[in-house]
C-alpha positions in Angstrom: -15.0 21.2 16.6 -11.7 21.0 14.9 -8.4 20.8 17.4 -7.2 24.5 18.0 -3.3 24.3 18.9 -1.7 27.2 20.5 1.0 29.4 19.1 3.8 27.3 20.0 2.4 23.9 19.2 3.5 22.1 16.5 2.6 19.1 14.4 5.3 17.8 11.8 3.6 16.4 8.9 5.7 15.3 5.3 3.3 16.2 2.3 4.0 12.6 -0.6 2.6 12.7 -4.0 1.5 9.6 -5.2 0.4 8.4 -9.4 3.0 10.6 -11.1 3.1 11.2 -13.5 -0.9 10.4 -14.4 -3.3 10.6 -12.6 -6.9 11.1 -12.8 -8.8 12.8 -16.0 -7.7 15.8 -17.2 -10.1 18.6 -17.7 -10.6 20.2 -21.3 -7.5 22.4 -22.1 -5.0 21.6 -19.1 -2.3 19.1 -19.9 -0.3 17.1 -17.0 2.4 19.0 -17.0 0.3 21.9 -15.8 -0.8 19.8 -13.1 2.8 19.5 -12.2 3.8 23.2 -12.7 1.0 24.2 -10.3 1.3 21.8 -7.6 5.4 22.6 -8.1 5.1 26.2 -7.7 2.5 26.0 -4.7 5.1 23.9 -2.9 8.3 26.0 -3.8 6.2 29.0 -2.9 5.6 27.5 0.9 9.2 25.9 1.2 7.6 22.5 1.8 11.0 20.4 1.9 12.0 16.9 0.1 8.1 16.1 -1.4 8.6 13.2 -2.9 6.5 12.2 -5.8 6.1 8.4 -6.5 5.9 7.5 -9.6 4.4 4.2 -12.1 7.1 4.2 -15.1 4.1 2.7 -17.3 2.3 5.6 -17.5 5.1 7.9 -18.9 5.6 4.7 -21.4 2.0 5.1 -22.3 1.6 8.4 -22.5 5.5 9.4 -23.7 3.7 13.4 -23.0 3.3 12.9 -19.5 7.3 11.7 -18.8 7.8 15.7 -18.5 5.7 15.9 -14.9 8.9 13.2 -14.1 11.5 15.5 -15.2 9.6 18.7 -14.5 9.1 17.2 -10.8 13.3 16.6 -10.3 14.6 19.5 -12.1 12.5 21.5 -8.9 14.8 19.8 -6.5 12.1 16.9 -5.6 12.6 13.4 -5.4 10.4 10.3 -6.8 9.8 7.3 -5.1 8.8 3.4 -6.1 5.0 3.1 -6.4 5.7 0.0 -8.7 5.6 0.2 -12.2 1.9 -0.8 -13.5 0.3 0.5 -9.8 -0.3 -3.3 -9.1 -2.7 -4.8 -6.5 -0.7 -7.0 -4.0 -3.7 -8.4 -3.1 -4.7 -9.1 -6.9 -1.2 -11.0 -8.0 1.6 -12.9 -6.0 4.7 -12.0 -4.3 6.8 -12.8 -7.5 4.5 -10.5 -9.5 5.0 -8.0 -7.0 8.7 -8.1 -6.8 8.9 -7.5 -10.5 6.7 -4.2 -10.5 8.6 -3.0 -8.3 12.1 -4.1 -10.2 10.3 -2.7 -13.5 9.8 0.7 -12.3 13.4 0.6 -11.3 15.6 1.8 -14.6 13.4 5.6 -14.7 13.9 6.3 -11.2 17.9 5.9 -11.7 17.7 7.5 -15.1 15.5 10.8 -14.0 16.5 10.2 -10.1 19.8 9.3 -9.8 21.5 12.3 -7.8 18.7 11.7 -4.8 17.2 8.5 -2.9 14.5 6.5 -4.8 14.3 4.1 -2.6 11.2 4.8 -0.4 8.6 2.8 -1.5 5.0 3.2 -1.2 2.1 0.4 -1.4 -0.7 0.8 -4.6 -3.8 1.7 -2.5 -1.9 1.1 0.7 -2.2 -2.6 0.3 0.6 -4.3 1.8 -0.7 -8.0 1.5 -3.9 -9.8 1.8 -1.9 -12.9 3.3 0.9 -12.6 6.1 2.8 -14.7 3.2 2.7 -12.2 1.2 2.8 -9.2 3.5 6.4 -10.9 5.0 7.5 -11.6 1.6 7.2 -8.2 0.1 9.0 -7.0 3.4 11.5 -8.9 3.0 12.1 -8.3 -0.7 12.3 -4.2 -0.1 14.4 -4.4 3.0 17.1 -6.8 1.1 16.8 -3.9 -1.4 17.5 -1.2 0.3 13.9 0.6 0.3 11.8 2.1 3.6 8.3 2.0 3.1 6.8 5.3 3.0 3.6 4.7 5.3 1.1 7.0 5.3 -1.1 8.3 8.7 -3.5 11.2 6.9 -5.0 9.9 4.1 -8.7 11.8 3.2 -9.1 10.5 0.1 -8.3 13.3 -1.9 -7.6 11.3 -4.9 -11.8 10.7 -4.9 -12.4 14.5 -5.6 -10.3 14.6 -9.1 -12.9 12.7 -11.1 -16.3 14.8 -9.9 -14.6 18.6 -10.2 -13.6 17.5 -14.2 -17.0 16.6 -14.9 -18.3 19.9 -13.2 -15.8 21.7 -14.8 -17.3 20.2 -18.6 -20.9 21.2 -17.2 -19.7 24.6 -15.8 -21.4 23.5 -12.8 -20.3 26.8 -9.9 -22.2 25.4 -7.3 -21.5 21.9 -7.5 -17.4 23.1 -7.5 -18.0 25.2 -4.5 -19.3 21.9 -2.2 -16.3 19.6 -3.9 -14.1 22.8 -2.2 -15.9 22.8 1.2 -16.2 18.9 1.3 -12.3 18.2 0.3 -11.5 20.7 2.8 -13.9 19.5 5.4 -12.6 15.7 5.0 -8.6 17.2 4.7 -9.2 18.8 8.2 -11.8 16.2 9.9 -9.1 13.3 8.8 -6.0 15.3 10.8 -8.3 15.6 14.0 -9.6 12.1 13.8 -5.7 11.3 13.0 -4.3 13.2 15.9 -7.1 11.4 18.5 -6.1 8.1 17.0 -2.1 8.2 17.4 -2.1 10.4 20.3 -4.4 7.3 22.2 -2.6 4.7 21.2 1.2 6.2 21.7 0.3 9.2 24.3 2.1 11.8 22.1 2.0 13.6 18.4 3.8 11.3 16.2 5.8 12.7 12.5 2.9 12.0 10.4 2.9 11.7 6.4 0.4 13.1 4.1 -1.1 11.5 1.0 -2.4 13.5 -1.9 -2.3 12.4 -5.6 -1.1 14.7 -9.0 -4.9 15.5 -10.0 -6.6 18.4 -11.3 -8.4 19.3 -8.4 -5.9 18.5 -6.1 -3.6 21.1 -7.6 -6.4 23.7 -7.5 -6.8 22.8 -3.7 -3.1 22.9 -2.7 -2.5 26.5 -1.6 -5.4 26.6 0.5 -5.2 23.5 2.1 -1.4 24.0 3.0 -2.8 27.4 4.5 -5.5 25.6 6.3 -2.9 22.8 7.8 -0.5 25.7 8.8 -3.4 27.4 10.6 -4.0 24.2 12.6 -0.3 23.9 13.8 1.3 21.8 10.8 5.2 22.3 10.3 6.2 20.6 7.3 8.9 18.6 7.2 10.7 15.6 5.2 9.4 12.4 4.5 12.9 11.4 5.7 12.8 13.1 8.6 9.1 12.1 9.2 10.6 8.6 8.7 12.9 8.8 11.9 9.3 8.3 14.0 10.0 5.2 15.8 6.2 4.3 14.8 6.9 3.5 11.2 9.7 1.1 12.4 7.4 -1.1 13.8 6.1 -3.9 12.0 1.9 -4.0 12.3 2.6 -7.8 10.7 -1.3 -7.7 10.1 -2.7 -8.7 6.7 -5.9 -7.1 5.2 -7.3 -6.9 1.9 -8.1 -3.3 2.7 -5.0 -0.8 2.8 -4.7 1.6 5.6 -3.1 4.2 7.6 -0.2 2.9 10.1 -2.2 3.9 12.9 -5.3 2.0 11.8 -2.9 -1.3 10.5 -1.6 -0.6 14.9 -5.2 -0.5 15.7 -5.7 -3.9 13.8 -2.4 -5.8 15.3 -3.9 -5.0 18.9 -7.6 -6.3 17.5 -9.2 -2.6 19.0 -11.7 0.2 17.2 -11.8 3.4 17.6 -15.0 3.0 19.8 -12.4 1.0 22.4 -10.4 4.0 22.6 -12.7 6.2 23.0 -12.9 8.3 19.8 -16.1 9.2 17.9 -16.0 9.3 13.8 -14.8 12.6 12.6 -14.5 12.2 8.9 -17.7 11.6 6.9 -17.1 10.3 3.4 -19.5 11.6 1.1 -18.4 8.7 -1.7 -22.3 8.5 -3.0 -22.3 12.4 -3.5 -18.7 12.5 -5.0 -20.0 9.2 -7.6 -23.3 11.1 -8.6 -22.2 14.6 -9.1 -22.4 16.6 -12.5 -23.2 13.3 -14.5 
């Protein structure tokens, strides 16, 4: 049973874009700049505010096509964000590795970005360090810089949906596209209650959260209804600045993992607790085997 909120609750919640301007495979006859346009006009359409979109330079290098989703993305009145330039593993390469993926990506955020605030920055696979060493270093190299990490406290997965509705799409597989629908939806909904239980437990109120999706096919199909859904269950969108403000995501976990996670989870991890300590039954099942073996 999904939280029902009444009419006059509220739950702020910042929507973030991450893998601009590629990500993902694209199905036969849609380009990535239709991605773009469609996730664009969804969002202008709702009035979803200051959506920021961060980007890896290396793809638009690589594919010189796809540096229009970066232009296409600003000239809508959005603003990109770090992601680093190569989408590099922290946990896969060293602090001074690091620091220069980040640096590298720097030159097309103040070339397409310049007139907003690129300096949010937000961790490849929400890996922030698989040694404190590293964790403190990378801190300390983006607050000497001048960026605020851009945590993230609903993340569903979407990104794992992208792959499975392309290949369904080749085999004009109806059905199969139908449970990818239900399932995303499912997980996008299950993940903001299991969320809500988490944070509201651990800080006894509703905290701004921030919501990750990625610039994929499906994800882009999915938008308008799952902004519809969200707004149903009490969402108010807001900025990822404003989300920002939360006194939660000034607070330093200072946990390493090799896994990335949520801020609430990386909380849950300082204080060495599980969900079962709090009290709070799984909501969210991941069907990662299903979403792998579909419409091969």
């Amino acid at each position: 049973m999904l939280i029902s909120f009444s009419a006059s609750a509220s739950i702020k919640m910042a929507i973030t874009i991450d893998d601009l301007p590629v990500h993902g495979p694209l199905p036969a006859g849609m380009s990535r700049a239709d991605i773009a346009k469609k996730m664009l006009s969804v969002l202008k359409k709702e009035k979803i505010p200051e959506v920021y979109g961060f980007i890896n330079a290396n793809k638009a290098e690589l594919q010189p096509d796809s540096k229009q989703v970066l232009k296409l993305w600003v000239n809508s009145g959005y603003p990109l964000g770090n992601h680093t330039y190569t989408h590099m593993s922290l946990n896969k390469y060293s602090s001074s590795d690091f620091e220069r993926d980040i640096k590298a990506n720097e030159s097309m955020l103040a070339e397409l970005n310049a007139k907003m605030n690129w300096h949010y920055f937000r961790y490849p696979y929400l890996q922030e360090g698989d040694t404190l060493e590293k964790r403190n270093d990378i801190r300390k190299y983006l607050s000497q810089n001048a960026y605020e990490i851009a945590q993230v406290s609903v993340d569903f997965e979407d990104w794992s949906w992208n792959e499975p509705y392309t290949r369904c799409l080749a085999k004009k597989d109806t059905k199969a596209i139908k449970w990818l629908e239900s399932t995303y939806m499912q997980n996008a909904l299950g993940k903001l209650e299991e969320t809500r239980k988490i944070t509201n437990a651990l800080f006894k109120r509703d905290i701004s959260h921030i919501l990750l999706l990625h610039i994929g096919a499906f994800d882009a199909k999915m938008l308008p209804a799952l902004i519809k859904k969200y707004k149903a269950q009490g969402v108010e969108f807001i900025s990822l600045s404003e989300a920002l403000k939360d006194d939660v995501y000034k607070t330093d976990p200072g946990v390493a993992a090799k896994r990335g996670s949520e801020i609430q989870i990386q909380m849950m991890n300082s204080r060495n607790i599980t969900m079962k300590d709090l009290g709070i039954e799984q909501v969210v099942v991941y069907p990662q085997k299903e979403l792998e073996s579909l419409c091969h």
